[in-house]
C-alpha positions as CSV (number, residue, x, y, z in Angstrom):
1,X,30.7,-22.6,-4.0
2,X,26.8,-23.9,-2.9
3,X,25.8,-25.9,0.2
4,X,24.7,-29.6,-0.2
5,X,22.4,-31.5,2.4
6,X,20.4,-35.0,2.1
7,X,19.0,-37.8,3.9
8,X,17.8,-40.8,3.2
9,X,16.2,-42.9,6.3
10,X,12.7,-44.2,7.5
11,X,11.2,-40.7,8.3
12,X,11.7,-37.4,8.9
13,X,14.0,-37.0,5.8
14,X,13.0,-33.1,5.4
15,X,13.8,-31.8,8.6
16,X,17.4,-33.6,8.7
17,X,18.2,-32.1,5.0
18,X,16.8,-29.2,5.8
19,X,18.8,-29.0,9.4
20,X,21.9,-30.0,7.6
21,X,21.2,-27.6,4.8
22,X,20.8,-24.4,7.6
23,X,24.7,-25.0,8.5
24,X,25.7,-24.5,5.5
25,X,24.4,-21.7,4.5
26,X,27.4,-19.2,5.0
27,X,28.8,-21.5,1.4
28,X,25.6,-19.8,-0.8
29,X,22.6,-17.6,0.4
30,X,21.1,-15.7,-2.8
31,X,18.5,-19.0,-3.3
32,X,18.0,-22.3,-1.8
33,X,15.4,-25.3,-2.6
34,X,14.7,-28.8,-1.5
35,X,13.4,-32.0,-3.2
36,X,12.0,-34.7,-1.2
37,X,9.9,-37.4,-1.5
38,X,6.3,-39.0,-0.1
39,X,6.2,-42.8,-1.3
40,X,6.8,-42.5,-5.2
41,X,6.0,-38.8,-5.3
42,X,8.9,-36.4,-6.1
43,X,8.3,-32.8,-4.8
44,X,10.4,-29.7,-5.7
45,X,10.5,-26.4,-3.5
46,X,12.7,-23.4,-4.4
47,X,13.1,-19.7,-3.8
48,X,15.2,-17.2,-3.9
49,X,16.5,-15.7,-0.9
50,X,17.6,-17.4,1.9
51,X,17.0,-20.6,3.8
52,X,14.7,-19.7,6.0
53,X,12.5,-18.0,3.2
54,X,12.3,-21.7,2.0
55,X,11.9,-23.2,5.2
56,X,8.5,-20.8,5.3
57,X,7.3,-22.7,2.3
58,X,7.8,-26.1,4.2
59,X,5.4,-28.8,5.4
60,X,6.2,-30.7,8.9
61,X,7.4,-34.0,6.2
62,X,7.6,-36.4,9.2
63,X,6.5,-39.0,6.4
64,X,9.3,-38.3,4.0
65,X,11.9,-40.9,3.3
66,X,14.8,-38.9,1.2
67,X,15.6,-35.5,0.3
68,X,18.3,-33.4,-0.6
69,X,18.6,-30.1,-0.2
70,X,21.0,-26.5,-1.9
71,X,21.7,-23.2,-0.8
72,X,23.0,-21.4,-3.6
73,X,25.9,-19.3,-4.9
74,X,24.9,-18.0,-8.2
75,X,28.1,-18.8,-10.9
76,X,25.2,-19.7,-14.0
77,X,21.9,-17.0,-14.4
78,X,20.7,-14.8,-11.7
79,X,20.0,-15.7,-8.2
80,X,16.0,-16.4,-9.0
81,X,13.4,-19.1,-8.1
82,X,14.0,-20.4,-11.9
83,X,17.4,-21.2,-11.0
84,X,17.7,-22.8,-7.9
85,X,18.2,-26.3,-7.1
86,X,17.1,-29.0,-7.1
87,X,16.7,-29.2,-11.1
88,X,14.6,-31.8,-13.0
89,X,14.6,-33.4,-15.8
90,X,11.3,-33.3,-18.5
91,X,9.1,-35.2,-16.5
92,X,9.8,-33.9,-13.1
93,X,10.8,-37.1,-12.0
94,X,14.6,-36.5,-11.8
95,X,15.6,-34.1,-9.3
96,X,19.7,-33.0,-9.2
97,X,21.5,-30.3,-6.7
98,X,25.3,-29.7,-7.6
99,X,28.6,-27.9,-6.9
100,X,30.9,-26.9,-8.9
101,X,31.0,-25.7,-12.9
102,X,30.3,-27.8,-16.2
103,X,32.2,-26.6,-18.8
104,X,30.6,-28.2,-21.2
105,X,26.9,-27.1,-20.4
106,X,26.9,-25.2,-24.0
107,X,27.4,-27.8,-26.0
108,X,25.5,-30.7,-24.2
109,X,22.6,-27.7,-23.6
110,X,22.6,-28.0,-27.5
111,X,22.3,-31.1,-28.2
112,X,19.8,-32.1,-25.7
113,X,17.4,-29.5,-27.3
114,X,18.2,-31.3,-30.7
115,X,16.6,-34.4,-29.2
116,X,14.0,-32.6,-28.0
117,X,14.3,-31.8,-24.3
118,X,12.9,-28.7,-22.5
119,X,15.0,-26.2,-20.4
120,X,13.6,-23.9,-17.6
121,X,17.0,-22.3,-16.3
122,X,20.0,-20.2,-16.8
123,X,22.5,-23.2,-15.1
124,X,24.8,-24.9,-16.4
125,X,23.5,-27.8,-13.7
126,X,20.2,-28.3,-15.3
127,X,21.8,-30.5,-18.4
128,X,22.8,-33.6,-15.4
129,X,19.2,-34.1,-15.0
130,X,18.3,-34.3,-18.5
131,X,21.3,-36.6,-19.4
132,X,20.5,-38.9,-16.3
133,X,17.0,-39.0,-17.6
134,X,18.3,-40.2,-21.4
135,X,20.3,-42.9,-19.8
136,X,17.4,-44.2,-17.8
137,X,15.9,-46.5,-20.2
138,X,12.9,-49.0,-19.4
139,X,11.8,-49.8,-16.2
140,X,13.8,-48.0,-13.2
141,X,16.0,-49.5,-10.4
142,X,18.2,-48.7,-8.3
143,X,20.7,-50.4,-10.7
144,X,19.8,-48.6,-13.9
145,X,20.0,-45.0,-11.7
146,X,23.5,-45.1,-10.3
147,X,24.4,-47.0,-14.2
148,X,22.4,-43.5,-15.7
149,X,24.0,-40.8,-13.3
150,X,27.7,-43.1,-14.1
151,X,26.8,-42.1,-17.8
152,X,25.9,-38.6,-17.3
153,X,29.1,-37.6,-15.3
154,X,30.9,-39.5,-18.0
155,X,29.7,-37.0,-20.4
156,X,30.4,-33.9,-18.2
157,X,34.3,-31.5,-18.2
158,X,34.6,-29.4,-15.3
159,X,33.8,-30.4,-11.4
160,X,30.8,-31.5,-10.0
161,X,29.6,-32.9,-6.4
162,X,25.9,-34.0,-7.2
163,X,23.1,-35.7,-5.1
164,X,20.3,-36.9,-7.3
165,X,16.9,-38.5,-6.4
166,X,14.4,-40.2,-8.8
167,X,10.3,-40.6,-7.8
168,X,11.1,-44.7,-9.6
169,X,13.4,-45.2,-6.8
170,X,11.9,-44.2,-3.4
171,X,14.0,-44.1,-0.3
172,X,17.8,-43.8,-2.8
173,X,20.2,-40.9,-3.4
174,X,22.9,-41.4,-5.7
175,X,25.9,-39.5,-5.6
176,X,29.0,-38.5,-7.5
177,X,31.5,-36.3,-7.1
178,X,34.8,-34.4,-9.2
179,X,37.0,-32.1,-7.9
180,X,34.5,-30.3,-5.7
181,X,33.9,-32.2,-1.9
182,X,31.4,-34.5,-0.9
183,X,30.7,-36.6,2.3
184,X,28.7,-39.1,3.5
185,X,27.3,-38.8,7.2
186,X,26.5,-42.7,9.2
187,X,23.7,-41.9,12.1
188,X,21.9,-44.5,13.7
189,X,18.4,-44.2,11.7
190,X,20.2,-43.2,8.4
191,X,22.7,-41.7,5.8
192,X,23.5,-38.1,5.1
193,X,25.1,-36.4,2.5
194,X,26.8,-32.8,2.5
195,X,29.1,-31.2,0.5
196,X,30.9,-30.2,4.3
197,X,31.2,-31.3,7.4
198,X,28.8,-28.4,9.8
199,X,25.9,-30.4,8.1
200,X,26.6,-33.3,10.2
201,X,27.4,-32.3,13.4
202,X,25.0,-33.3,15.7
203,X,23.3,-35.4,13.6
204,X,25.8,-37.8,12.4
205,X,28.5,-39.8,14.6
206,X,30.7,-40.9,11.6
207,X,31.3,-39.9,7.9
208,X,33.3,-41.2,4.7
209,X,35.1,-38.2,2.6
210,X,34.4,-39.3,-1.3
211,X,37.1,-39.4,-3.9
212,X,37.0,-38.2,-7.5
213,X,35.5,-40.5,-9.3
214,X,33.5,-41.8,-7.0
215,X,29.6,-42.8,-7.2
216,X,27.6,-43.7,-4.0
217,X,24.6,-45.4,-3.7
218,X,22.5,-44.2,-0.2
219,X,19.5,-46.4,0.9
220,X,18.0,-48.3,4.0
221,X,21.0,-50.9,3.7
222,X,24.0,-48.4,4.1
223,X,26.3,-46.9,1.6
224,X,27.5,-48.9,-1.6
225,X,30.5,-47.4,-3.3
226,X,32.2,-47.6,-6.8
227,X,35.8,-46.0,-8.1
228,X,36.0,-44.4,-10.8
229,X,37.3,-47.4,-12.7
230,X,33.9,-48.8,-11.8
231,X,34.8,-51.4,-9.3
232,X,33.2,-51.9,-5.7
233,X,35.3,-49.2,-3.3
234,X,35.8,-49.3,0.0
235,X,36.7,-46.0,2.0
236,X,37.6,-44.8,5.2
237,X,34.9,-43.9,8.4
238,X,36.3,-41.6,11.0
239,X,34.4,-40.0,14.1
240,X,33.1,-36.5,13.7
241,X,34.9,-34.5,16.0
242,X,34.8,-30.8,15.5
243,X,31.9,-28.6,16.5
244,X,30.1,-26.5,14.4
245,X,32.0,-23.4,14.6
246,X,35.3,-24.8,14.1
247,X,34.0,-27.0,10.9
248,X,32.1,-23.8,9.0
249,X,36.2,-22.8,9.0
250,X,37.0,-25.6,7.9
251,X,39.6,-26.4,11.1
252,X,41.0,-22.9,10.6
253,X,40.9,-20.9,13.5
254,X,39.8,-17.6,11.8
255,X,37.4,-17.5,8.3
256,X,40.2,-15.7,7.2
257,X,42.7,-18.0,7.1
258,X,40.8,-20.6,6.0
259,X,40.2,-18.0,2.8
260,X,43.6,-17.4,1.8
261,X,44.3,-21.2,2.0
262,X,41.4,-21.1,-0.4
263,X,43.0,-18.7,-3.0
264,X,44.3,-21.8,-5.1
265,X,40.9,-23.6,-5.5
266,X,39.4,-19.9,-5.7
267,X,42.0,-18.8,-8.8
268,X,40.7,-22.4,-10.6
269,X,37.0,-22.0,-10.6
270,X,37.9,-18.6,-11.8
271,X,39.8,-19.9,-14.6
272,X,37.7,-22.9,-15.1
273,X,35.8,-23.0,-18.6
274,X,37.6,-20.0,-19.9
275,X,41.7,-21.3,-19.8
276,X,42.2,-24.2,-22.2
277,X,44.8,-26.6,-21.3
278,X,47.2,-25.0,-24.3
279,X,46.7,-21.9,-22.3
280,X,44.1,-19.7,-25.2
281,X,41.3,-18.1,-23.8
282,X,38.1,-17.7,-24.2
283,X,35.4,-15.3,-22.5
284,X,32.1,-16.5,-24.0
285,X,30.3,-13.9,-21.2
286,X,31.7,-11.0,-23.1
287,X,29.8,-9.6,-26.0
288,X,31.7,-8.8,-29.3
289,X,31.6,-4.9,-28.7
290,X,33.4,-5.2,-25.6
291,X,36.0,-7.5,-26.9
292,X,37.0,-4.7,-29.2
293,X,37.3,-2.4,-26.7
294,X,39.6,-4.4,-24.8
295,X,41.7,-4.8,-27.6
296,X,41.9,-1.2,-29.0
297,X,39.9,1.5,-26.9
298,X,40.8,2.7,-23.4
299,X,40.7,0.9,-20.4
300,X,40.0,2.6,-17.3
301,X,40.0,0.3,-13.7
302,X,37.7,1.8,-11.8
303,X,37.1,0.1,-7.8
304,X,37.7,0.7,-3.9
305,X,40.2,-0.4,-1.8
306,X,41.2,-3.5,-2.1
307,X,39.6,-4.0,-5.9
308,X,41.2,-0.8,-6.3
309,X,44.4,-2.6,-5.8
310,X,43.6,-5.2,-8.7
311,X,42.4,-2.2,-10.7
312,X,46.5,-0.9,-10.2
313,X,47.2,-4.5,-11.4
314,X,45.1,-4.0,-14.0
315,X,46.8,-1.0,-15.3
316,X,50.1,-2.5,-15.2
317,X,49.4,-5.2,-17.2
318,X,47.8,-3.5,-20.1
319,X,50.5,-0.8,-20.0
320,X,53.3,-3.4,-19.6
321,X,52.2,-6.1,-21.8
322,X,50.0,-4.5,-24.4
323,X,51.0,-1.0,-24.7
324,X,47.5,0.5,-24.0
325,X,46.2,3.5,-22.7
326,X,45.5,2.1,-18.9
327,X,43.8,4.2,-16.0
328,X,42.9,2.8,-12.4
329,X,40.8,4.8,-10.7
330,X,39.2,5.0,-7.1
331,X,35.6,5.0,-7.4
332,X,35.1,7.5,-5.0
333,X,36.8,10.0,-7.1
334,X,35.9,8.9,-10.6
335,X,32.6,10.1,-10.5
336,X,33.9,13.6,-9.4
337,X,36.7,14.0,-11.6
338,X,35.1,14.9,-14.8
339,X,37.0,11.4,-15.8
340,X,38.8,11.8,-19.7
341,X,36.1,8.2,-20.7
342,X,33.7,8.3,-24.0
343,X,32.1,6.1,-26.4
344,X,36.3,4.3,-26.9
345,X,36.9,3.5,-23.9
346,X,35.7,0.8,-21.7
347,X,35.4,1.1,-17.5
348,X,36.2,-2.2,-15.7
349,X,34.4,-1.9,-12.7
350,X,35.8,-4.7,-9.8
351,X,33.9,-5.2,-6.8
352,X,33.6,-8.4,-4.5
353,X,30.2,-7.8,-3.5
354,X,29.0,-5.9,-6.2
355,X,27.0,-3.4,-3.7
356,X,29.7,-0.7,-3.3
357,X,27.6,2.4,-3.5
358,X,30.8,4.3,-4.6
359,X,31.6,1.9,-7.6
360,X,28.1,1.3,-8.8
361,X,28.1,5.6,-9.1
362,X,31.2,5.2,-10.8
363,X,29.1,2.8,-13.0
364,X,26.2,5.0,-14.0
365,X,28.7,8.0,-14.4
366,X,30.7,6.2,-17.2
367,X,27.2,5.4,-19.2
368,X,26.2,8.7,-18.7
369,X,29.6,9.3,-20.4
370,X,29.3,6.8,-23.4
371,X,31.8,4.2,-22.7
372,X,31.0,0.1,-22.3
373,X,31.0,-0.7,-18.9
374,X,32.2,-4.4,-17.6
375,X,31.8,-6.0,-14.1
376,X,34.5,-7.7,-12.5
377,X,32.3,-9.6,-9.6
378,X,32.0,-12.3,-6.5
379,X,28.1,-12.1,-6.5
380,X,25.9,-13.2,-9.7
381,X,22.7,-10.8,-9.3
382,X,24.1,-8.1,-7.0
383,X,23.7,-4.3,-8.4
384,X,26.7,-4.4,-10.4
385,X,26.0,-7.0,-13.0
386,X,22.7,-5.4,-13.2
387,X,24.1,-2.1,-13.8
388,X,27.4,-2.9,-16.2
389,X,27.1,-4.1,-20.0
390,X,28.9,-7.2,-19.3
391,X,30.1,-9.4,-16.7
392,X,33.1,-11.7,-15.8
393,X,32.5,-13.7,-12.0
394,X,34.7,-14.0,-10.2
395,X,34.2,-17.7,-8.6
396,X,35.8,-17.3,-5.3
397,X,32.8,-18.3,-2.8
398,X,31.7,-16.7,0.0
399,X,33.9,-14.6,1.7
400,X,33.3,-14.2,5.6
401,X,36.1,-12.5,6.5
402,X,35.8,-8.5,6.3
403,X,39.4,-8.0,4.9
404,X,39.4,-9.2,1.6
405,X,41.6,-12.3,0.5
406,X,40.7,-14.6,-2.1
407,X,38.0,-12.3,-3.6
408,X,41.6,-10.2,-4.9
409,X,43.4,-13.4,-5.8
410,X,40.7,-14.1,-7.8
411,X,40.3,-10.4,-9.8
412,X,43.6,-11.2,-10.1
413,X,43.4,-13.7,-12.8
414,X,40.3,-12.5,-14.0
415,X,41.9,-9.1,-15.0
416,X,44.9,-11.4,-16.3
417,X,42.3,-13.5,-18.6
418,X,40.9,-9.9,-19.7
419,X,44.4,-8.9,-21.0
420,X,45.0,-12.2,-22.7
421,X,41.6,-11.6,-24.2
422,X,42.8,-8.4,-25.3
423,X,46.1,-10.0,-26.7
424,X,49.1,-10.7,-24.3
425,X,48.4,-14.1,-24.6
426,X,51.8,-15.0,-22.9
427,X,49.3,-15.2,-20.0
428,X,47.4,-17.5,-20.7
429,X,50.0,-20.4,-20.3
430,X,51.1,-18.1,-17.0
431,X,47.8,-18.6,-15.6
432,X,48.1,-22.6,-16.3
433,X,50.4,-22.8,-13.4
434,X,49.1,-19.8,-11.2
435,X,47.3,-22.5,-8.5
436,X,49.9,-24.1,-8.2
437,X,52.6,-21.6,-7.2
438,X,49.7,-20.1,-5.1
439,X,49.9,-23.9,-3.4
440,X,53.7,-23.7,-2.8
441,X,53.4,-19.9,-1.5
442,X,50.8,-21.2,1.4
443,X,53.1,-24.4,2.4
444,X,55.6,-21.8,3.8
445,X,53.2,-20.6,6.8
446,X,55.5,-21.9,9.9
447,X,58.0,-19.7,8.5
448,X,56.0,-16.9,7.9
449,X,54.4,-16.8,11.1
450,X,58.2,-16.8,12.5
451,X,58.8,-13.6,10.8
452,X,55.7,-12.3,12.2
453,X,56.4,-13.4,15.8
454,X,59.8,-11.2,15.1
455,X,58.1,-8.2,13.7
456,X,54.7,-7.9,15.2
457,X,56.0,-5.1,18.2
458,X,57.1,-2.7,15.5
459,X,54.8,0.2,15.9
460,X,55.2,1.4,11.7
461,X,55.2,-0.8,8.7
462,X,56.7,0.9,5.3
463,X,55.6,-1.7,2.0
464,X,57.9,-1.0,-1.1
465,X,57.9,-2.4,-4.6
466,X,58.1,-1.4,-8.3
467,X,56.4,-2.0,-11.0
468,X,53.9,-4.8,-10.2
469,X,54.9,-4.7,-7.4
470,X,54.2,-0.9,-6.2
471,X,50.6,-2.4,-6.5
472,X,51.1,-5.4,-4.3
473,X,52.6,-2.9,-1.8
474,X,49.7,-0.6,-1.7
475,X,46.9,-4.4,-0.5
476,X,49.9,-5.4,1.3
477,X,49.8,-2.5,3.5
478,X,46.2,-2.5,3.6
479,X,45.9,-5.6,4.9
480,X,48.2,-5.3,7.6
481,X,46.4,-1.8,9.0
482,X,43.0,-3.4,8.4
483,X,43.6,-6.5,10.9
484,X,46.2,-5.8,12.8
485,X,45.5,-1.8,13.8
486,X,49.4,-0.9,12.7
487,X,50.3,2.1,10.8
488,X,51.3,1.0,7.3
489,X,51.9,2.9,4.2
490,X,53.4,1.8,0.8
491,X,55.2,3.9,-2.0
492,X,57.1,3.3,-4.9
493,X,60.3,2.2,-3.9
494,X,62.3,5.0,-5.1
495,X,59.7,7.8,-3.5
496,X,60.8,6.6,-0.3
497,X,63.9,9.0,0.0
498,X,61.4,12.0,-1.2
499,X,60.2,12.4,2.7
500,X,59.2,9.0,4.3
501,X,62.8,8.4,4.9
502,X,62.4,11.1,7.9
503,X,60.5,8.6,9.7
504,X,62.4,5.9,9.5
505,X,63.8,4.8,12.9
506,X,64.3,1.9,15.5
507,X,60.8,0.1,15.5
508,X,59.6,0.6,12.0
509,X,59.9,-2.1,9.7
510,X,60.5,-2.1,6.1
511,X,58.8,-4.3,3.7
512,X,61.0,-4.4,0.1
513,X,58.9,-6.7,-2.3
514,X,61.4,-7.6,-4.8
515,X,59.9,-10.3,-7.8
516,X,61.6,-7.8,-10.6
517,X,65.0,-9.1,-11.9
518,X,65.1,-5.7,-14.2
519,X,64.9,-3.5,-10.9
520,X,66.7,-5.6,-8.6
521,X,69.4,-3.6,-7.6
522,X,67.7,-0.8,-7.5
523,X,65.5,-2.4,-4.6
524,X,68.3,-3.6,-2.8
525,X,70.4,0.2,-2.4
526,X,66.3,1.0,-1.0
527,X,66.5,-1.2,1.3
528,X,70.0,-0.1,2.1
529,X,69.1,3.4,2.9
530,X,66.3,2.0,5.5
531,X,68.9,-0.1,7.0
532,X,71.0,2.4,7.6
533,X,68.7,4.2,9.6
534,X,67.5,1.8,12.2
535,X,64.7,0.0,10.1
536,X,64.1,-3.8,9.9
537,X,64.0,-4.7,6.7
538,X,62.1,-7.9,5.3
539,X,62.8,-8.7,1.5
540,X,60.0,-10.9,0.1
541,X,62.2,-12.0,-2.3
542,X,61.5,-14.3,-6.0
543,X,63.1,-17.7,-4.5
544,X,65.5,-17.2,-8.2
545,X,66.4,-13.9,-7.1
546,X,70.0,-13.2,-4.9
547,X,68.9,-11.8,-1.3
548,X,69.6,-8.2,-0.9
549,X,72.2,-7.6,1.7
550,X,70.1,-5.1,4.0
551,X,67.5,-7.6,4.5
552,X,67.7,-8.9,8.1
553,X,64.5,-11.0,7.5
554,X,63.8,-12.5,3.7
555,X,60.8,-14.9,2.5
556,X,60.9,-16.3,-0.2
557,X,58.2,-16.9,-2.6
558,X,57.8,-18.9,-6.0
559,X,59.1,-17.6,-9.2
560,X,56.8,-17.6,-11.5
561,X,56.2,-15.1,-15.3
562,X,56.2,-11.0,-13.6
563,X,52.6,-10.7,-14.6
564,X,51.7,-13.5,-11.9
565,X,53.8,-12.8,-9.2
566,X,51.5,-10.2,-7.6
567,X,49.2,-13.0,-6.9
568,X,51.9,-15.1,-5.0
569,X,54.1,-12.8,-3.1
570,X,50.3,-11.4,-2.0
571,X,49.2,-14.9,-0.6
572,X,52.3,-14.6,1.3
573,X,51.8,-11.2,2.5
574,X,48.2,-11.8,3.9
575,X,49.6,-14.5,5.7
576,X,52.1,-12.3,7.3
577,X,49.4,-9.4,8.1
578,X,47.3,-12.7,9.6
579,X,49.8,-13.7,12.2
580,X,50.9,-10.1,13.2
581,X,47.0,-9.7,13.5
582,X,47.1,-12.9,15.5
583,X,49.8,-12.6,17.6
584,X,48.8,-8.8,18.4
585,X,45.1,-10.2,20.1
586,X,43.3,-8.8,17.3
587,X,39.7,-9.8,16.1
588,X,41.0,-10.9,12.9
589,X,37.5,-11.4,11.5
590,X,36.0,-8.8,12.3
591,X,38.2,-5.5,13.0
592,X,36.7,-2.5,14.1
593,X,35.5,0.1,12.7
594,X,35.1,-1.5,9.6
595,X,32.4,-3.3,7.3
596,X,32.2,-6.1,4.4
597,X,30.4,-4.5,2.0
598,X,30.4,-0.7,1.7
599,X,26.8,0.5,0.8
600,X,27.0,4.0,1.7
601,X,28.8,6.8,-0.5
């Protein structure tokens, strides 16, 4: 997820990219960059760092007549100067920003070279400028640019939302755009583009949402627009309403909801390039040494609290489905624990920012040990991919809110892609249908938020599962106490009569997560024993699955493969902990005590 800003107009281009491009900087901040141009000169500034760091580099650019502009979140190479956007094509006279992932870059990188162009980045959006340039032929127009970029996309698998300028064709952007947003912005001296709408408040009264498919042409006379059959389009201009704070959330009221409604697009990017349509995988990222050791040493999951969580996941799964030696670990403790690793085994290390002091001690610990170590990351560059053998990003985007949401969705499926890798590969075709189920999970919010309004006075939350989900228990809980303020604690269901029974009483509620058809019953006489002593039970219950009879509240979530359901009935959950949080007064956002990233031991 990366921030998209332009403007073409009479003047003053720059300034209104680079205003646009400001408000959206919460989508990418590790490097931004501008192209804009003077008559028929094309100029390129990038850097890493943030956009003010660029906007330092700036001239006033009063004269300039287009430019777009990109704030960065790394998913291709580092966060450096080297890749930013905008990127060019041979002769510097293309420039290109995108969103989104090609999936092809590998491939089309090769070939290119073969005909004897030039690279100078790590990205996989660098190849758009190059194939625009091939397709630009003769003299340029306007005509042969948007007819170039048309052939470029045409060449491209994955998504994309690009903005291209060309130094043959002064006062023009052409856009496109494939499963990753784009809009166009009317003002009164010009056109915008912005891959969301905080980039045109204020400076645009209308805008026009782009369809897949589409391709825009931007110039002094308005906005001309073709399908993606290649016929003249026509779409819809409505008023821009919202204000800035309400559009960086997307309409949301809190960042945090507007995350988890952004676990299905989070779980795809994540998946995207490495799930094949007949569900095999492939994880070019990992080098051959580590794909042995996924496949025959030890695994140990090694993370903090709610990565640790995934890491419990992560055990599971290789225990369940591959029969594997499997440890999760908190990070914290690992490095103290004189931890049973060595040159067979192999340390996952999850992390959302990839700054937690605890897990990047963990890191050097299991070197210093022998074993392969491989990062399970949101952020390209931060300490951890520096500090692990290999890498798998997670591509979730930004996350604002302090409780994590779609950052776990997301290790989610990657730790599911690492245990097809390492050879259950009935998850692979699992995964094929994960973002969807996600989808249906979210569409049950009204009645979720009814079955908080019910439960949010209880003064104790208890969250039981087994198996799987004993793991989804322990976030579930965690999420609730982090937003709301609640006591919650989660066991294994059948621990619960080993001593938390004792607190069980009028005004605690009782959370049975019950996905598992094999332990079913077993669930259901757990719940029993709560209800027996004055607890309200709620049964998150697989929607195939009978309702256990001590349930006084029940939501349903979709069935999907056991492997998969901690991603869904957690997607549910968080909504739940939401609207207790909500409904409670708290500051859902931002709860106290308590801080993104943790960068102290």
């Amino acid at each position: 997820m990366c921030g998209i800003a332009g403007f073409v107009g009479k003047r003053d281009a720059l300034r209104r990219a680079m205003s646009g491009l400001k408000r959206l900087e919460y989508r990418g901040y590790d490097s931004a960059g501008v192209a804009f141009q003077v008559d028929r000169d094309l100029v390129v500034e990038r850097c890493r760092g943030r956009v003010t760091d660029l906007e330092s580099r700036l001239s006033d650019g009063s004269d300039t007549v287009a430019a777009i502009a990109h704030t960065r979140w790394a998913t291709h190479g580092p966060p450096t100067e080297r890749n930013a956007h905008p990127h060019a094509d041979c002769r510097a006279r293309i420039a290109v920003v995108h969103n989104g992932i090609i999936e092809n870059h590998v491939a089309l990188r090769a070939e290119l070279r073969e005909r004897g162009h030039e690279f100078r980045s790590d990205t996989d959006t660098e190849v758009i400028a190059h194939l625009i340039e091939e397709g630009l032929t003769g003299e340029s127009s306007v005509e042969s640019l948007a007819q170039a970029v048309r052939g470029a996309t045409q060449r491209l698998n994955g998504s994309y939302a690009i903005a291209v300028l060309c130094a043959d064709c002064p006062a023009v952007i052409v856009l496109a755009r494939h499963e990753s947003p784009l809009i166009v912005g009317r003002a009164t001296d010009g056109l915008h583009a912005a891959s969301d709408v905080p980039a045109l408040i204020g400076q645009a009264d209308q805008m026009m949402v782009l369809e897949d498919g589409d391709l825009a042409v931007l110039d002094a006379t308005g906005c001309r627009l073709w399908g993606e059959a290649g016929d003249r389009a026509e779409r819809t201009w409505v008023p821009i309403t919202l204000d800035v704070a309400s559009a960086e959330k997307g309409g949301y009221e809190h960042y945090m909801l507007k995350e988890i409604h952004e676990e299905p697009s989070a779980v795809r990017e994540t998946l995207r390039e490495r799930l094949r349509p007949d569900g095999s995988v492939v994880l070019p990222e990992l080098p051959d040494d580590v794909v042995a050791l996924l496949r025959s040493g030890d695994v140990h999951f090694v993370a903090c609290g709610t990565a640790f969580h995934a890491g419990l996941f992560g055990q599971r799964l290789f225990r369940a489905l591959l029969r594997r030696r499997a440890e999760a670990s908190v990070a914290s403790e690992f490095r103290y624990d004189e931890p049973l690793v060595n040159e067979n085994s192999l340390v996952v290390l999850i992390s959302q920012s990839g700054e937690t002091a605890d897990t990047l001690a963990a890191a050097k610990q299991a070197r210093r040990l022998g074993a392969r170590t491989l990062a399970v990351v949101n952020c390209v560059g931060s300490s951890l991919t520096r500090a692990a053998d290999a890498t798998v990003v997670t591509r979730a985007g930004p996350e604002i809110g302090v409780a994590s949401t779609k950052a776990y969705t997301a290790q989610i499926a990657a730790l599911a892609l690492l245990g097809a890798a390492a050879g259950a590969t009935t998850l692979g075709p699992a995964l094929l249908d994960l973002p969807g189920a996600l989808e249906r999970a979210l569409t049950d919010e009204a009645r979720i938020a009814g079955l908080a309004e019910r439960l949010h006075r209880c003064t104790s939350f208890f969250f039981l599962g087994r198996g799987y989900d004993a793991a989804v228990a322990a976030e579930a809980a965690l999420k609730l106490k982090e937003i709301s303020y609640i006591h919650a604690e989660a066991y294994p269901a059948g621990e619960m009569k080993h001593g938390p029974l004792a607190l069980i009483e009028d005004g605690v509620a009782v959370v049975g997560i019950c996905t598992r058809e094999d332990t079913h019953a077993k669930m259901a006489s757990n719940l029993m024993e709560a209800d027996a002593r004055g607890g309200a039970v709620l049964a998150v219950v697989r929607e195939d699955l009978p309702v256990p009879e001590a349930a006084g509240h029940v939501l349903r979530v979709p069935a999907m493969p056991e492997p998969m359901m901690p991603a869904v009935s957690m997607a549910a959950l968080q909504l739940f902990a939401y609207h207790v949080a909500k409904l409670r007064g708290c500051a859902i956002d931002r709860p106290r005590n308590l801080a993104k990233s943790v960068t102290v031991e």
